[in-house]
N, CA and C atoms as an extended XYZ file, in Angstrom:
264
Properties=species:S:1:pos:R:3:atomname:S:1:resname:S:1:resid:I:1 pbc="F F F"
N       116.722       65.811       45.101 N   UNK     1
C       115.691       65.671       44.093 CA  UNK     1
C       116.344       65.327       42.768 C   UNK     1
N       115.654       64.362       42.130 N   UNK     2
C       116.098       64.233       40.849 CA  UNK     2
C       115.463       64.669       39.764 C   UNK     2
N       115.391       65.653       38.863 N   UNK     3
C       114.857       65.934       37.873 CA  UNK     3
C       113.410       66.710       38.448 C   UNK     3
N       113.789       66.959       39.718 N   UNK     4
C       112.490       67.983       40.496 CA  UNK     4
C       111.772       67.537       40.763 C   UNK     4
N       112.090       65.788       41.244 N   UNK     5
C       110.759       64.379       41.395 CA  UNK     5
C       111.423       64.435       42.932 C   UNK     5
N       111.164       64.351       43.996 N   UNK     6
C       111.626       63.544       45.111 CA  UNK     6
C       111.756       62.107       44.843 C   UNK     6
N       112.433       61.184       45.339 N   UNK     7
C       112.710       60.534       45.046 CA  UNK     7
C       112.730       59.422       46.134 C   UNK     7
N       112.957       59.770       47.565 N   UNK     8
C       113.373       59.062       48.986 CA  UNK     8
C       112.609       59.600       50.649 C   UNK     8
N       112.794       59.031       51.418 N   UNK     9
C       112.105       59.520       52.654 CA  UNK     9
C       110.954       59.485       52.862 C   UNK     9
N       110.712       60.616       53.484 N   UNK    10
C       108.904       60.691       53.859 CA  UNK    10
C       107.900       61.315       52.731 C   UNK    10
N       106.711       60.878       52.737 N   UNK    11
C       105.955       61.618       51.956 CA  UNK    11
C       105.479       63.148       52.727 C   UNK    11
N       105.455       64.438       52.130 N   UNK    12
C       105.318       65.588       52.562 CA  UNK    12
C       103.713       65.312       53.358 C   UNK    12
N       104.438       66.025       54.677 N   UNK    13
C       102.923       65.712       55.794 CA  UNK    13
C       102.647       64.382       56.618 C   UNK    13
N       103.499       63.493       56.422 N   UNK    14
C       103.664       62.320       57.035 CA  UNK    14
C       104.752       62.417       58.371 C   UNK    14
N       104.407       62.447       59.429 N   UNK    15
C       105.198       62.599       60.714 CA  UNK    15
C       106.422       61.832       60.608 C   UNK    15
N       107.013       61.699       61.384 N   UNK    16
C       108.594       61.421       61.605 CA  UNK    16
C       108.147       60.502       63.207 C   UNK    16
N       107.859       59.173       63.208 N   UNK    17
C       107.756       58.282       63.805 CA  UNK    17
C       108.775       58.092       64.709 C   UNK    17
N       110.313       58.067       64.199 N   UNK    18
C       111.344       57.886       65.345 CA  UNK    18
C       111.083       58.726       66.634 C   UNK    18
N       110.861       60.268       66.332 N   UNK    19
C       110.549       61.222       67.041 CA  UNK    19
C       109.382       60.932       67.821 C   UNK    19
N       108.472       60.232       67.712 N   UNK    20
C       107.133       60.257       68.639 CA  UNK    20
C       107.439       59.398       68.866 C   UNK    20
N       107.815       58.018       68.646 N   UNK    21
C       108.029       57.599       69.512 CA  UNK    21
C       108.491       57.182       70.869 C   UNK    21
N       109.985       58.450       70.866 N   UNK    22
C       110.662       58.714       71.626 CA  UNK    22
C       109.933       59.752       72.761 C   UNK    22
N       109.061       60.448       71.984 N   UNK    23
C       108.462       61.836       72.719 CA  UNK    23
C       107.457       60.900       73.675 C   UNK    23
N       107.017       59.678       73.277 N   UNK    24
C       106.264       59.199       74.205 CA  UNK    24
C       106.805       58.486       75.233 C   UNK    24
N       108.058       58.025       74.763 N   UNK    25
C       108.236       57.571       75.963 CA  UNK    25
C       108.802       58.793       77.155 C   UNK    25
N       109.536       59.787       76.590 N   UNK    26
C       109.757       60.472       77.205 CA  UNK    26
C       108.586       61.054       78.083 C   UNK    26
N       107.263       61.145       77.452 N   UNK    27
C       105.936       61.873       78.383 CA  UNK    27
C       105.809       61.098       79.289 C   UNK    27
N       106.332       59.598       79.542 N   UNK    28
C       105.714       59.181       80.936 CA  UNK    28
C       106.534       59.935       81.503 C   UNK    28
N       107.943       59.823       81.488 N   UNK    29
C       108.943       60.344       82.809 CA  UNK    29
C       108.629       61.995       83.096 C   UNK    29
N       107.833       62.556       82.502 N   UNK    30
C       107.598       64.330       82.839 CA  UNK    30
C       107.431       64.481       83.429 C   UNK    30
N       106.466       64.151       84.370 N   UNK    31
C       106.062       63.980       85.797 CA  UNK    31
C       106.782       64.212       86.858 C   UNK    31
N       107.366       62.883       86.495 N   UNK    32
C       108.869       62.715       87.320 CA  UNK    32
C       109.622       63.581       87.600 C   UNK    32
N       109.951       63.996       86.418 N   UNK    33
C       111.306       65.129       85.877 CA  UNK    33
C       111.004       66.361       86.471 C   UNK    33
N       109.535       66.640       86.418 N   UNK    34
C       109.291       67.785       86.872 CA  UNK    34
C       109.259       68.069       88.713 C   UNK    34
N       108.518       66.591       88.912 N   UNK    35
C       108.832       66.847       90.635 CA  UNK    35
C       109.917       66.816       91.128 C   UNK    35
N       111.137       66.570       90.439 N   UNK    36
C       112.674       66.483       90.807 CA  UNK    36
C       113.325       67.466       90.541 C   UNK    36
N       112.874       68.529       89.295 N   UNK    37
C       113.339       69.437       88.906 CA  UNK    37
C       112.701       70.444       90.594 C   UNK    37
N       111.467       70.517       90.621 N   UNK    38
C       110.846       70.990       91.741 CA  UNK    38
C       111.679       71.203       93.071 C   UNK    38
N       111.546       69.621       93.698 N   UNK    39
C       112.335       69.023       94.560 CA  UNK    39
C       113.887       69.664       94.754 C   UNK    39
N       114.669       69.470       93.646 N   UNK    40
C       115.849       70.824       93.659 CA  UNK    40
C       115.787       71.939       93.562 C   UNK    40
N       115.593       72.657       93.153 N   UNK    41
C       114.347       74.081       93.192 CA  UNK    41
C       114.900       74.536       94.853 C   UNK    41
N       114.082       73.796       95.610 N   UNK    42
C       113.767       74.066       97.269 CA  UNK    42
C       114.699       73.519       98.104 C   UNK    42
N       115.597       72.140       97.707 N   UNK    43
C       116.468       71.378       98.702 CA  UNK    43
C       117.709       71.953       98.387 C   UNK    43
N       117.854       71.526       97.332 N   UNK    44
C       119.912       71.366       96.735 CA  UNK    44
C       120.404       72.376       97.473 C   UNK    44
N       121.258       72.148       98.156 N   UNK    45
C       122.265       72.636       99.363 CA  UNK    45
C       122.933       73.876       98.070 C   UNK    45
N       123.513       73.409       96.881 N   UNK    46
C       124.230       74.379       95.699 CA  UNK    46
C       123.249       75.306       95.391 C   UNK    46
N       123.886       76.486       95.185 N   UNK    47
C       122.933       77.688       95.256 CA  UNK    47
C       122.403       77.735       93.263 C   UNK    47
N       123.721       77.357       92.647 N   UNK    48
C       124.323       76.798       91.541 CA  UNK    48
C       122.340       75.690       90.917 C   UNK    48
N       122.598       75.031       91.367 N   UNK    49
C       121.521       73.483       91.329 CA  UNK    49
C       120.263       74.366       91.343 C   UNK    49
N       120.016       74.881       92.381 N   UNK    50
C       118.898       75.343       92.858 CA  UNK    50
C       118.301       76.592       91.744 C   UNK    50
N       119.064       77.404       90.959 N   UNK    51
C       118.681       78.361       89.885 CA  UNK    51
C       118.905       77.805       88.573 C   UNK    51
N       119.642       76.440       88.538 N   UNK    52
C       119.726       76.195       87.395 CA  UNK    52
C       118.238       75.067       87.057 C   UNK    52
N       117.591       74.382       88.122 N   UNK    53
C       116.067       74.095       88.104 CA  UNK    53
C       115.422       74.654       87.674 C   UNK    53
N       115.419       75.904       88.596 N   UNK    54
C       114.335       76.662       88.916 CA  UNK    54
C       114.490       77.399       87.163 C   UNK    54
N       115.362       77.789       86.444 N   UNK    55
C       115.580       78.140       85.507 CA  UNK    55
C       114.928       77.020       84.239 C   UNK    55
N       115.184       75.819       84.251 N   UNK    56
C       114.398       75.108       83.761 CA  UNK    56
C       112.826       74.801       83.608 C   UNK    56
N       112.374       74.325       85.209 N   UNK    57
C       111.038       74.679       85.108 CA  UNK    57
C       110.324       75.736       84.299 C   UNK    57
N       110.824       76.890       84.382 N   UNK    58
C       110.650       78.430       83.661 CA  UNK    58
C       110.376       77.956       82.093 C   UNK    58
N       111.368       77.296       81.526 N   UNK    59
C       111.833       77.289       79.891 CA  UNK    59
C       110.427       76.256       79.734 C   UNK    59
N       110.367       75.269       80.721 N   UNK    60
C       108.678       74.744       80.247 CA  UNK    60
C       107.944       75.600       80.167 C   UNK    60
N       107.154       75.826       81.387 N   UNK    61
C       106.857       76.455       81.494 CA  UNK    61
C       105.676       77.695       80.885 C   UNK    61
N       107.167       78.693       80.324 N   UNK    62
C       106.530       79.674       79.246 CA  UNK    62
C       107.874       80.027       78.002 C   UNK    62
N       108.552       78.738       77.453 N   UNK    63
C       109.478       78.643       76.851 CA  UNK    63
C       110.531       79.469       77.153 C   UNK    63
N       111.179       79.539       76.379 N   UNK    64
C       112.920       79.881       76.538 CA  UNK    64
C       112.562       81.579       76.320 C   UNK    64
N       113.421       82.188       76.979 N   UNK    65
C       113.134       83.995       76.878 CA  UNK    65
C       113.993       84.403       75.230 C   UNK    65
N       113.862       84.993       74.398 N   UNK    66
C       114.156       85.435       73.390 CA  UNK    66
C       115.392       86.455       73.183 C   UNK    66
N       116.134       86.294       72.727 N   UNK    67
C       117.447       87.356       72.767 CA  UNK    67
C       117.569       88.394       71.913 C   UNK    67
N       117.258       89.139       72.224 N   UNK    68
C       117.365       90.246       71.305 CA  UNK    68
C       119.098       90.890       70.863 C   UNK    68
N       119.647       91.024       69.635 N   UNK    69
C       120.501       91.401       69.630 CA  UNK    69
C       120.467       92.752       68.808 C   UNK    69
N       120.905       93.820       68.926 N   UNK    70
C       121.251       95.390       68.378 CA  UNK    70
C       122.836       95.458       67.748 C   UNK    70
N       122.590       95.786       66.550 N   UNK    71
C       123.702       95.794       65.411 CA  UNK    71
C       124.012       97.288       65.389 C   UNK    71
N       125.154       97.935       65.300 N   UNK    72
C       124.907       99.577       65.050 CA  UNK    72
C       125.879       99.633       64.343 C   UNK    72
N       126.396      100.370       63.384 N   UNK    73
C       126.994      100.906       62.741 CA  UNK    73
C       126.888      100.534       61.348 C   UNK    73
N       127.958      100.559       60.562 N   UNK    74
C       127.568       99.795       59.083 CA  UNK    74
C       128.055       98.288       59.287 C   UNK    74
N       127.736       97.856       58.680 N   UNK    75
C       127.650       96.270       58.240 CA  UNK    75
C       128.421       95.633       56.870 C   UNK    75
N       129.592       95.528       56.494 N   UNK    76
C       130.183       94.971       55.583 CA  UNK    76
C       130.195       93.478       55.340 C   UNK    76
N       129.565       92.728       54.521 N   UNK    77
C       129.848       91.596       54.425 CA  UNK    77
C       130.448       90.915       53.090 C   UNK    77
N       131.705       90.515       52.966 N   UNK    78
C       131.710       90.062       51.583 CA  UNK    78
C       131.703       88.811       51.814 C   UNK    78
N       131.376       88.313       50.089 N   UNK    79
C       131.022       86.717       50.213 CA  UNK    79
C       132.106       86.197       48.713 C   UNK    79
N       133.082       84.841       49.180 N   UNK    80
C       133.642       84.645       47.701 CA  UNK    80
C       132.970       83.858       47.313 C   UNK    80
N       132.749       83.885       45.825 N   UNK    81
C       131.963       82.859       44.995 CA  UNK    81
C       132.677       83.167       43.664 C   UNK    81
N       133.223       81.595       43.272 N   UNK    82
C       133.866       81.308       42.500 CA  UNK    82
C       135.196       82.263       42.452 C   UNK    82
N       135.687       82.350       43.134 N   UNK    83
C       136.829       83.445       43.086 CA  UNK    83
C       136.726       84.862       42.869 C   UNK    83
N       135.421       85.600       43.190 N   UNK    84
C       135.257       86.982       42.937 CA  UNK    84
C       134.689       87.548       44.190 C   UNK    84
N       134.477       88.681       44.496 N   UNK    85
C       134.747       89.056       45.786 CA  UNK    85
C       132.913       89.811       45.390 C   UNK    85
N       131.934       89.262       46.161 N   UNK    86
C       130.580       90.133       46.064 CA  UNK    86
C       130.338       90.667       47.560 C   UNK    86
N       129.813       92.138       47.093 N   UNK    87
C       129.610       92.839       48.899 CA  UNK    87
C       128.289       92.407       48.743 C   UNK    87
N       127.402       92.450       49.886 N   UNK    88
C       126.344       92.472       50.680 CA  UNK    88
C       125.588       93.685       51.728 C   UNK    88
């Protein structure tokens, strides 16, 4: 920003065209992707192939599972800025 004007790019709320366009072409092959993802699922001889599908289908599905992570104890973080040492 210059002087707190934008200045370049998109106007705020205006889609990102490269991206849909791509997303469309990608929606024909879903179909596809999915009966092959399927298709290995049930055939692939690799036990490997066969959960790493079946693991996919899933992430469509009902998206990706969420990771929870648990922090315990105290937490020290320092940060340098400009050569001085600030905790957090």
């Amino acid at each position: 920003m210059a002087n707190g004007f934008k200045i370049g790019g998109r106007t705020k709320g205006t889609k990102n065209k490269v991206n849909s366009d791509i997303s469309k072409l990608a929606r024909k092959h879903a179909k596809a992707a999915i009966d092959e993802l399927a298709t290995q699922m049930k055939t692939a001889p690799e036990k490997a192939v066969r959960v790493s599908a079946a693991r996919e289908l899933l992430d469509r599905a009902y998206g990706r599972p969420t990771q929870n992570q648990n922090v315990e104890g105290g937490l020290k973080i320092t940060v340098k800025l400009d050569g001085s040492d600030k905790d957090l």
